[in-house]
C-alpha positions in Angstrom: -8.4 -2.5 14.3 -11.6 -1.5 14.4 -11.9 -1.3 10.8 -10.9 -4.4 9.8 -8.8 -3.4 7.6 -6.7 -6.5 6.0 -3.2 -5.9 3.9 -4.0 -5.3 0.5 -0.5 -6.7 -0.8 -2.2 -10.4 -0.9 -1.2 -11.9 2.5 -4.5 -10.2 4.2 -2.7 -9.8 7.5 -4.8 -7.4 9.7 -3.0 -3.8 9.3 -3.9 -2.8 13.0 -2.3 -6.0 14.4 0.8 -5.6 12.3 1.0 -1.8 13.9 1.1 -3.0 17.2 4.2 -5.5 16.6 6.3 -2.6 16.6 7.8 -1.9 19.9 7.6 1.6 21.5 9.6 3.2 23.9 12.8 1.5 22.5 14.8 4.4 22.0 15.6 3.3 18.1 14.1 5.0 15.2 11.3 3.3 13.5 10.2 2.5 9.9 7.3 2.9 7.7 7.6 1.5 3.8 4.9 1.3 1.3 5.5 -1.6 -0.7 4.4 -0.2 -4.8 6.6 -3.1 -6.7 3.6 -4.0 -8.5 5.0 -6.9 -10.6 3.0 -9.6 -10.5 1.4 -9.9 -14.3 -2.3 -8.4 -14.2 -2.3 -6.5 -11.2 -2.6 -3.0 -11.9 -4.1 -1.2 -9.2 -1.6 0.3 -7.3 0.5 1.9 -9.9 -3.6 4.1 -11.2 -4.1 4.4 -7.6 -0.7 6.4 -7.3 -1.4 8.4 -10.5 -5.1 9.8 -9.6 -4.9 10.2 -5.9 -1.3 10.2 -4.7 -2.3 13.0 -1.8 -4.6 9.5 -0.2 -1.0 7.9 -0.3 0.6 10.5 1.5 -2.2 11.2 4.2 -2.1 7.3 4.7 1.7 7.2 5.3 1.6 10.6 8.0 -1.2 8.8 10.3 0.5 5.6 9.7 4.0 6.8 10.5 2.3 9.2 13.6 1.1 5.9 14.9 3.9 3.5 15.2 6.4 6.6 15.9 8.3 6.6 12.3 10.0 9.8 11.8 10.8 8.7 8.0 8.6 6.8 5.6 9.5 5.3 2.0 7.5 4.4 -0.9 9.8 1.5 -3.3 8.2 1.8 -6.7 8.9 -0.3 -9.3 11.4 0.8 -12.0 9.1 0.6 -15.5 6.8 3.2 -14.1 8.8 6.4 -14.3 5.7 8.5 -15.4 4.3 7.6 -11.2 7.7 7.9 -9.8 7.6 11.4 -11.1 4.3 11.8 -9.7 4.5 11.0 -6.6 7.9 13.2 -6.6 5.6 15.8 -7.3 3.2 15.1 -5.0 5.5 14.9 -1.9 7.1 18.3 -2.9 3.8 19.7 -2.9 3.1 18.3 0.8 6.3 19.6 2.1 5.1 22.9 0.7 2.1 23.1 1.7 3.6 22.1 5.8 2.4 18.6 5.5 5.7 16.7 6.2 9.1 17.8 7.3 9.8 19.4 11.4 7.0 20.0 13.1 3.8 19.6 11.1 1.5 22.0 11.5 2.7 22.7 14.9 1.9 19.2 16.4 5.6 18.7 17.5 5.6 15.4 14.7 8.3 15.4 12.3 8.0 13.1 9.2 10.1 12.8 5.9 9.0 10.4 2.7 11.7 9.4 0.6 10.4 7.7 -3.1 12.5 5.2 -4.5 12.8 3.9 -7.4 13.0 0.0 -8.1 15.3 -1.6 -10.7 12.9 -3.9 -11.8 13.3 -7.1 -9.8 10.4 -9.2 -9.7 11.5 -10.6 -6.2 11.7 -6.9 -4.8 7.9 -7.3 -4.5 8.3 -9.9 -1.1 9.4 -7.6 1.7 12.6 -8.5 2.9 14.1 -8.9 -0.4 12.5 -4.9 -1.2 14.1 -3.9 2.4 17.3 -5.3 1.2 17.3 -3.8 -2.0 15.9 -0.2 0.0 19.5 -0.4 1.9 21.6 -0.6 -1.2 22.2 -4.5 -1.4 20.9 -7.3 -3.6 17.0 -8.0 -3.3 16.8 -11.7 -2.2 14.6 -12.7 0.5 15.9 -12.9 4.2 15.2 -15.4 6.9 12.3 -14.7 9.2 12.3 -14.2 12.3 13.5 -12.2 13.1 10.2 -10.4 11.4 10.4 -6.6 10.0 8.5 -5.3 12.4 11.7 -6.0 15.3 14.3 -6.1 12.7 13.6 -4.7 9.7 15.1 -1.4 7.8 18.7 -0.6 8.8 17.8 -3.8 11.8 15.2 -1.1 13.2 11.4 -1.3 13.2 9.6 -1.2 10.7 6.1 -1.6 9.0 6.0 -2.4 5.4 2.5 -2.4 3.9 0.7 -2.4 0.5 0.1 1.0 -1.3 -4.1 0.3 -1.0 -3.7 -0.3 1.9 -2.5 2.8 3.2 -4.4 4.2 1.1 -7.5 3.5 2.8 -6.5 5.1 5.8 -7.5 8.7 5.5 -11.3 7.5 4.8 -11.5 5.0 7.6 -10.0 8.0 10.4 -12.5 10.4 8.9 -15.6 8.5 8.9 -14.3 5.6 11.5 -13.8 2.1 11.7 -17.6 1.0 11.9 -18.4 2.4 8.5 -15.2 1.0 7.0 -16.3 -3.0 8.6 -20.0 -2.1 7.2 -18.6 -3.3 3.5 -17.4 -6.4 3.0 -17.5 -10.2 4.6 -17.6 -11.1 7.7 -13.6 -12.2 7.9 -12.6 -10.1 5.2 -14.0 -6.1 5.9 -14.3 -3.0 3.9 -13.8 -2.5 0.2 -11.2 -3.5 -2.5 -9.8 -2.3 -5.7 -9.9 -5.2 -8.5 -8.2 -4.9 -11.9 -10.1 -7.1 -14.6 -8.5 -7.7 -18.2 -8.4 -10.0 -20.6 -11.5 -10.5 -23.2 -13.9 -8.4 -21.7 -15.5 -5.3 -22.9 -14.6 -2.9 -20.7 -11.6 -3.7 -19.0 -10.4 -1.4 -16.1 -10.6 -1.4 -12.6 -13.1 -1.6 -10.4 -13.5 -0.6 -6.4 -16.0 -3.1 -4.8 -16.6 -4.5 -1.4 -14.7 -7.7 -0.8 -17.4 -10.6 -1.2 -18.5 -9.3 -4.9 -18.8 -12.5 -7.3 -16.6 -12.6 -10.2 -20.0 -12.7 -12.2 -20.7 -9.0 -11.1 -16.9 -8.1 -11.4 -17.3 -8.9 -15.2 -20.7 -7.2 -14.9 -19.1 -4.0 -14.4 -16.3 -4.9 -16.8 -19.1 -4.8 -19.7 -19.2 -8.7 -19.5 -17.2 -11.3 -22.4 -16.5 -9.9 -25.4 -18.9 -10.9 -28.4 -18.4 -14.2 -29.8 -16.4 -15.4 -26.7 -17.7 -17.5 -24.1 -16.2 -17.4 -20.5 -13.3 -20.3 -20.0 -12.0 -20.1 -17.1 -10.3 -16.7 -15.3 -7.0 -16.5 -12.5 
């Protein structure tokens, strides 16, 4: 809360609020998911994200699921991307080896499992209830709200279902705290953002910045408008 930290996904609904909703003490298990159907056309951050620094991913999910009491996380990726579904595969064997998840990590009495699931490629998969319907075996469509995820949500149990940058920004904002996280950024909109620019620019990519940047520094950075193109108008 401290932090600032917004929901990446595109709602910006503050990530410490939304880990408070869930009730404790209720004697049913709880729910994390990390929402990677990256569908919508031009976003790309999520999916590179996943492929160079899956282990962020993973750290984010343990502290997030330590905090509201989840005992088993998901991540729902979308079904094109098989090359990342492999990778993070790969990546949560490798924590399970190393004593990072499963009974009792690292002797602090906190058990966690991640499961990684594969999409089938349904655009509508990216809104949450229709991804938490189509995480329990049924057709993805979008349920009515309340009530909201966070009472009934997974299996009609808790759960939090957040952006993959956004639990990915976790790990940095524990180790160097919420004050130099809320040091980037706007006033109403703290810390720091991953942007994907493309389209005719010379360097297209993408491009971590503090939320407030211009577009005019964003194409900066992307190596400006391509020669003999003059900027028309950008989404």
């Amino acid at each position: 809360k401290e932090s600032g930290l917004r929901g990446r996904g595109g709602a910006g609904f503050p990530t410490g609020m939304k880990w408070s909703f869930v009730p404790q003490g209720d004697g049913k298990p709880h729910y994390l998911v990390v929402n990677a159907d990256e569908s919508e056309p031009g976003a790309c951050k999520d999916i590179p994200l996943m492929l160079a620094s899956s282990q962020h991913l993973i750290e984010g999910m343990i502290i997030a699921s330590y905090a509201i009491r989840a005992n088993h996380a998901f991540v729902y990726i979308r079904g094109e991307v098989p090359h990342v579904i492999r990778r993070m595969h790969a990546a949560v064997r490798d924590a399970y080896d190393n004593g990072y998840l499963g009974k009792n990590i690292l002797g602090s009495g906190f058990d966690l499992d991640i499961t990684v699931h594969g999409g089938a490629g349904a655009y509508i998969c990216g809104e949450e209830t229709a991804l938490l319907s189509s995480l329990e075996g049924m057709r993805g469509q979008p349920r009515l709200k309340p009530p909201f995820p966070a009472v009934a949500g997974l299996y009609a149990c808790p759960t939090v279902v957040n952006n993959v940058e956004t639990i990915a920004s976790v790990p940095a904002i524990i180790r160097n705290g919420g004050d130099w996280y809320a040091s980037y950024g706007t006033e109403k909109s703290k810390g720091i953002k991953v942007f994907a620019v493309s389209g005719h620019v010379n360097k297209p990519g993408i491009f971590e910045a503090p939320l407030g940047i211009t577009m005019r520094e964003l194409l900066g950075y992307a190596g400006g408008i391509r020669d003999g193109h003059n900027l028309k108008f950008f989404v």
